[in-house]
C-alpha positions in Angstrom: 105.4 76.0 151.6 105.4 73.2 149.0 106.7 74.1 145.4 104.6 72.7 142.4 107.0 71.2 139.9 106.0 70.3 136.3 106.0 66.6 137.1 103.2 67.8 140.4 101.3 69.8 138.6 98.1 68.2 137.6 97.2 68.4 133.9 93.8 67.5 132.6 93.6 65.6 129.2 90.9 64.9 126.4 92.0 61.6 124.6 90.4 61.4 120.6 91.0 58.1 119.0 88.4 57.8 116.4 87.7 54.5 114.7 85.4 53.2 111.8 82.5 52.4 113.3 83.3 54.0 117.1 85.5 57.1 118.8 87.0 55.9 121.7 87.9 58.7 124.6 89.7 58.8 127.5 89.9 61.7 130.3 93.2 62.0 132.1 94.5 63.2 135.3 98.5 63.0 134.2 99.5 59.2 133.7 96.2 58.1 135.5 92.4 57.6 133.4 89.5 58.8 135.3 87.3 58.0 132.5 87.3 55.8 129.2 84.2 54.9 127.0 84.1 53.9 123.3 81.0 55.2 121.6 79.6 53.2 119.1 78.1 54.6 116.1 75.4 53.0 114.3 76.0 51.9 110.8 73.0 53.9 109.3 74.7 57.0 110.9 77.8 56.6 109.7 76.6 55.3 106.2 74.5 58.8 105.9 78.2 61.0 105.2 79.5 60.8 102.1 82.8 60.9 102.9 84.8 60.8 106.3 86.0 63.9 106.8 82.2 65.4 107.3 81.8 63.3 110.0 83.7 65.9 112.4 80.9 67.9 113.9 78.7 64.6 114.6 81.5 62.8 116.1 82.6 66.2 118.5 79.0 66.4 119.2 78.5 63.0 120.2 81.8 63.1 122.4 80.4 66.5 124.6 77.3 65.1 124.5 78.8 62.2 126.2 81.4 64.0 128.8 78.1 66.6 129.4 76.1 63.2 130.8 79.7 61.8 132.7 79.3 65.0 134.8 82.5 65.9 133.1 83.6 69.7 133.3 85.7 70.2 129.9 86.6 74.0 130.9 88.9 71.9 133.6 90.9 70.6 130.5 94.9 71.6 130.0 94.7 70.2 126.5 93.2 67.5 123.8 94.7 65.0 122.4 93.6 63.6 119.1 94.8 60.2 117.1 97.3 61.2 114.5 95.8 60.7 110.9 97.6 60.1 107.1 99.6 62.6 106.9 102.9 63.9 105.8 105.7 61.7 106.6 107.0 63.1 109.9 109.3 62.4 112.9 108.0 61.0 115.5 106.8 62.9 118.7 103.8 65.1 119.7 102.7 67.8 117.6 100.6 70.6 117.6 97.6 71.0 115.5 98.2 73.7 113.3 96.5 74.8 110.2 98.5 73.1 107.7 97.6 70.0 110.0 94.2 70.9 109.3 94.3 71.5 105.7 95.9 67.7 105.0 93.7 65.9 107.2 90.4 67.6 105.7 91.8 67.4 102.3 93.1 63.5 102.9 96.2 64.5 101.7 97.7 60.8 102.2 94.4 58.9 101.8 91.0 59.1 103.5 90.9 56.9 107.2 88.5 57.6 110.3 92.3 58.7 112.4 92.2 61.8 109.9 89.0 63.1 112.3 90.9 62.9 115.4 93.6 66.3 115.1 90.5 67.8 113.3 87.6 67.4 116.7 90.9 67.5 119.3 91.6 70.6 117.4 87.9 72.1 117.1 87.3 71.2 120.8 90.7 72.7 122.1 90.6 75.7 120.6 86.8 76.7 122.2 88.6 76.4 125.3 92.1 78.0 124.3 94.1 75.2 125.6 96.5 73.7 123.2 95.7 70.6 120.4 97.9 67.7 119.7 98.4 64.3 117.6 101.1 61.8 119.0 102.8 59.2 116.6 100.6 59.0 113.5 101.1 56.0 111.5 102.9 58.3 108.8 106.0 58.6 111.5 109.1 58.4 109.0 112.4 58.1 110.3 113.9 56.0 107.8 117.7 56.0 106.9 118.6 56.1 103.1 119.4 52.4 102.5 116.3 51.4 103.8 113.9 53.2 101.5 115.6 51.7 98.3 113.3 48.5 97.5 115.7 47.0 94.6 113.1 48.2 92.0 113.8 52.1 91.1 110.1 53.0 90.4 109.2 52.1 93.9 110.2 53.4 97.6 110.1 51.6 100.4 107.5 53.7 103.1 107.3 54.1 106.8 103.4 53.2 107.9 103.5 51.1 111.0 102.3 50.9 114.3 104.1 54.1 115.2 102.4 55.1 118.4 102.5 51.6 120.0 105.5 50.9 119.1 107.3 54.3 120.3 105.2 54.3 123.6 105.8 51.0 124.4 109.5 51.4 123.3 109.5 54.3 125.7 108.0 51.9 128.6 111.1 49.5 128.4 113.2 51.8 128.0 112.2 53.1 131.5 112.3 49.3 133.1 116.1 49.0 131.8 116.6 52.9 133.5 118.1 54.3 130.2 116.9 57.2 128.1 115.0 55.4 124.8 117.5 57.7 122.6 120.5 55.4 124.2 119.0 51.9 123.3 118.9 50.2 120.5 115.3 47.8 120.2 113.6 45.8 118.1 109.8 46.2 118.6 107.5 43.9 116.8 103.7 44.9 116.9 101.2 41.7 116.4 97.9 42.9 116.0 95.3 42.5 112.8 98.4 43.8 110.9 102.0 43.6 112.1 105.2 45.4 112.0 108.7 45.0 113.0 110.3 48.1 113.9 114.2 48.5 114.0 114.8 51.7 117.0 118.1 53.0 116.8 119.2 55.4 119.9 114.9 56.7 119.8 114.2 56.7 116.2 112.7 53.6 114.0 115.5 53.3 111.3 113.7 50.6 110.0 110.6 49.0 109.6 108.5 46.6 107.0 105.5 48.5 105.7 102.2 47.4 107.5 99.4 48.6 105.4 99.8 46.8 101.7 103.2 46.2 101.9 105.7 43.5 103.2 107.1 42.1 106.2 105.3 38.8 107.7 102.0 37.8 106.9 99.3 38.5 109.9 96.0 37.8 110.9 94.6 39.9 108.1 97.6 41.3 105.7 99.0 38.9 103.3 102.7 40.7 103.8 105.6 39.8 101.3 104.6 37.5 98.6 106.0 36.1 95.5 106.3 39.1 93.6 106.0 37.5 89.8 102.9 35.2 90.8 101.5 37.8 92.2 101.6 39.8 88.7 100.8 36.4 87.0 97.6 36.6 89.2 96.7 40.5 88.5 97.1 40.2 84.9 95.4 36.9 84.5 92.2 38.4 83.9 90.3 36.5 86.4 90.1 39.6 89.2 89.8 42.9 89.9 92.3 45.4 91.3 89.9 46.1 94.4 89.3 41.8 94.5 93.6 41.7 94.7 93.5 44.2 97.1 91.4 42.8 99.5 92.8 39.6 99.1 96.2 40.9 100.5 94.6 43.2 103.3 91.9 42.1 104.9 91.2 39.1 103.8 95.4 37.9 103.9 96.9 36.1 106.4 94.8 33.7 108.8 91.6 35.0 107.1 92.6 33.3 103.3 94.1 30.4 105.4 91.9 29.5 108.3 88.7 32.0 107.7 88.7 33.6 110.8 91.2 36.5 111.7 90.5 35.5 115.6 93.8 34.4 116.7 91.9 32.4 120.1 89.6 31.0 117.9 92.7 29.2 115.8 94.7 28.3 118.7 91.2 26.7 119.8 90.8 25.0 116.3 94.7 23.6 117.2 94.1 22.1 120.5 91.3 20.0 118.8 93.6 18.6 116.5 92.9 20.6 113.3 96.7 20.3 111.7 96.4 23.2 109.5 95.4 25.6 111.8 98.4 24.4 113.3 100.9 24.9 110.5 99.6 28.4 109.5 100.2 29.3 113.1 102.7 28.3 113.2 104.1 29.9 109.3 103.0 33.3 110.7 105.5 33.3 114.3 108.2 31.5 111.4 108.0 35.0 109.7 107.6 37.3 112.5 110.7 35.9 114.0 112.9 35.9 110.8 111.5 39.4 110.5 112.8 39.7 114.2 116.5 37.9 112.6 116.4 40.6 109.1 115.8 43.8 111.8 119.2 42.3 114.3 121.0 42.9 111.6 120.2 46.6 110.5 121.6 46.6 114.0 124.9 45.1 113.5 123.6 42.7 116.2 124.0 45.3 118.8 120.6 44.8 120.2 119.7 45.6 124.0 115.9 43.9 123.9 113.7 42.4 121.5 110.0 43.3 122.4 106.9 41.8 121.6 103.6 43.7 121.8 100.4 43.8 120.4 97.1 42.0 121.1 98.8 38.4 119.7 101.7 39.0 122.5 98.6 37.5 124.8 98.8 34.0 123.0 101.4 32.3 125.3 102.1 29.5 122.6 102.5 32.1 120.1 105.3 33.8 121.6 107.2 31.1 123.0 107.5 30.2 119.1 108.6 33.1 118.3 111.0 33.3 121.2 112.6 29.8 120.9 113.9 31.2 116.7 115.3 34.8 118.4 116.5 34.9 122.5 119.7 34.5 121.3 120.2 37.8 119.9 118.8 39.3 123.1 116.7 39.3 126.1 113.2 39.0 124.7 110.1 41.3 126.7 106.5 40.5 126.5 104.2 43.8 126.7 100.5 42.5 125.8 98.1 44.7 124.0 98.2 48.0 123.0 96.8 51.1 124.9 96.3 53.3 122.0 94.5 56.5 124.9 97.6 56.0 127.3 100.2 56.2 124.7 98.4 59.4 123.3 98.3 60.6 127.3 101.6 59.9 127.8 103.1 62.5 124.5 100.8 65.3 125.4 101.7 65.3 129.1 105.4 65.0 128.1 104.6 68.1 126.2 102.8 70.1 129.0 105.8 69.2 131.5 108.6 70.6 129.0 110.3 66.9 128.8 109.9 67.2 125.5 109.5 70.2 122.8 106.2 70.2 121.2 107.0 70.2 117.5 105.4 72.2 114.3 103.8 70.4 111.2 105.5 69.2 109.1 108.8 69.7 110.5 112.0 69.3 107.9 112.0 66.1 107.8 109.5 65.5 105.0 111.9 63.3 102.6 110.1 60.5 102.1 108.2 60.7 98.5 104.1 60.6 98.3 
C-alpha cells in the first residue's frame, strides 16, 4: 500500500488577484493551473461603486459565476488564495486571513488599491466552504534593517513597498536552480515592470530595497524614481501646479511616459531601431540606473553576492538586459527570469502552507516597526 505524503497529496487552490479594471483567477492542482481567466470589468460597472472596497460582493459574484460556467466544483477546494492588499508592514510569507486582516483592508488602513479586495473575497469565499484563506507577499512586506530606513532627512523614513511577491517567489525559484535553501543565499533581485525595484535578500529576507510606489530608486517606464530633490521643491512651490498634477507627473506619467510618451517598452525599442536617437538615450538612461541601482544594493552586501537576477516584464527586452548586464556581471553571475506570474507565486505560498514546509503566520505578526 502506497503512503500519501504532504508533497502527494493533491491540494486544490482558488487564486484571487484583483486588478483595476479586471480580477484575474487561477485554479490549481499543487504547482500545476488547470484553469486561468482574467475577467474584465466594464468601466461603467466599476465606475457605479463609490469606493473600492464595496466592490467585494460583485467581484466574488462574478468569479463563482465564472468557475459555476467552467464546470468548476468549488466544494473540491483545500483553500483560497487572495492578492495581499496595503496593509501593515509585515514579514514576508503566507498569512492567514484573520479579522484584523479584514478590518485594515475594508478600512484601507494603508491607502485604498483594488489588491485590498483580494484577502477580503479569498476570505468570504473560503470561509463558506470552511477551508482556510490566505494572502502571500503583499507589497507592504517590511524586512528592513535599521540603517536602511534612515533617509538623511529626520522627518522622513525610508518604506518597504516593492514588488514583494515577485521578487520572493522568483528569489525562491533560483534559489532552487543553485540547490540551496533561499534563507542561505544572499541575491539581488531587480523587478522591471511599469514600476521597478531593486531588492537586496539577505539569507531569505529583503534587507533592502528602493521604494517603488512614489519614491526612489531608478526611473521606469512610468515612475519618475529619485530626482533632484531641491528642483523638485522649486517646481511644487512655483505656483504653476497642483499637488495631484506633481503627483502624476512622478507616477504615472514619469519615466518613458514624460520622455518618449508611450510607457510601451517594444514600442521604444521599435522607435530605436528606426533611428529615433532619443528614444535611444532614455533607454538607455533607465538600464544606466537600474544597474547602478544593481552597484548601490552589492554593497549593502559587502559584495558577497551569490546571483544578481533580473525579472519582470522588461527582462524580455534582450537589448535591455545585455545593458544592464555589461555595467554589473562582475559582481556575480547574472539570471534572466522574464515576466512575472503573479497566480503561481500566490499558488506556490499557500501550497507551502498546506504541506507544513512552511508555518502559516498570524496578522500582523511582531514585526510591525516600520512607521505609517
Amino acid at each position: 500500500m502506497e503512503v500519501t505524503t504532504l508533497q502527494d497529496k493533491a491540494n486544490r487552490i482558488l487564486i484571487i488577484n484583483p486588478g483595476s479594471t479586471s480580477t484575474k483567477i487561477g485554479v490549481f492542482d499543487n504547482e500545476i493551473s488547470i484553469f486561468e481567466k482574467t475577467i474584465r470589468h466594464e468601466s461603467e460597472q466599476i465606475n457605479s461603486f463609490a469606493n473600492i472596497i464595496d466592490q467585494y460582493e460583485f467581484r466574488k459574484d462574478t468569479i463563482l459565476e465564472t468557475l459555476d460556467h467552467e464546470g468548476i466544483n468549488i466544494s473540491k477546494l483545500s483553500a483560497v488564495c487572495g492578492r495581499g492588499g496595503l496593509l501593515r508592514p509585515i514579514e514576508g510569507g503566507t498569512y492567514a486571513v484573520n479579522d484584523l486582516m479584514l478590518k485594515d483592508l475594508r478600512s484601507g488602513f494603508s491607502g485604498q488599491h483594488a489588491s485590498n479586495l483580494g484577502g477580503i473575497i479569498a476570505y468570504e469565499i473560503a470561509s463558506g466552504l470552511n477551508i482556510p484563506a490566505f494572502i502571500v507577499d503583499p507589497v507592504v512586506v517590511d524586512e528592513l534593517e535599521p540603517l536602511a530606513r534612515i533617509s538623511g532627512f529626520s522627518l522622513i523614513e525610508r518604506k518597504s513597498i516593492f514588488h514583494a511577491l515577485n521578487q520572493k517567489a522568483v528569489a525562491r525559484r533560483i534559489a532552487k536552480e543553485l540547490g540551496k535553501p533561499y534563507n542561505e543565499l544572499n541575491l539581488i533581485v531587480t523587478h522591471m515592470g511599469g514600476g521597478i525595484t531593486v531588492g537586496v535578500h539577505k539569507q531569505g529576507r529583503v534587507i533592502d530595497v528602493n521604494n517603488g510606489l512614489h519614491g526612489d530608486g531608478p526611473f521606469s517606464p512610468e515612475r519618475a524614481g529619485t530626482v533632484p530633490a531641491g528642483d523638485l521643491i522649486a517646481l511644487c512651490f512655483s505656483g504653476e501646479h497642483y499637488r495631484e498634477e506633481i503627483m502624476k507627473k512622478l507616477v504615472g506619467q514619469g519615466g518613458l511616459v514624460g520622455y518618449l510618451g508611450t510607457n510601451d517598452a517594444v514600442k521604444v525599442e521599435q522607435r530605436i531601431a528606426a533611428g529615433d536617437q532619443q528614444a535611444e538615450l532614455i533607454y538607455e538612461a533607465m538600464a544606466y540606473q537600474v544597474a547602478k541601482e544593481i552597484g548601490a544594493a552589492s554593497a549593502v552586501l559587502s559584495g558577497k553576492v551569490d546571483a544578481i537576477v533580473l525579472t519582470g516584464g522588461l527582462a524580455y527586452g534582450k537589448g535591455f538586459v545585455k545593458s544592464i548586464t555589461d555595467r554589473i556581471n562582475w559582481i556575480a553571475d547574472v539570471i534572466v527570469h522574464a515576466g512575472e506570474n503573479e497566480l503561481q507565486a500566490l499558488a506556490e505560498g499557500a501550497l507551502r502552507v498546506l504541506r507544513g514546509e512552511e508555518k502559516v503566520k498570524v496578522y500582523p505578526g511582531h514585526y510591525t516597526t516600520a512607521k505609517i
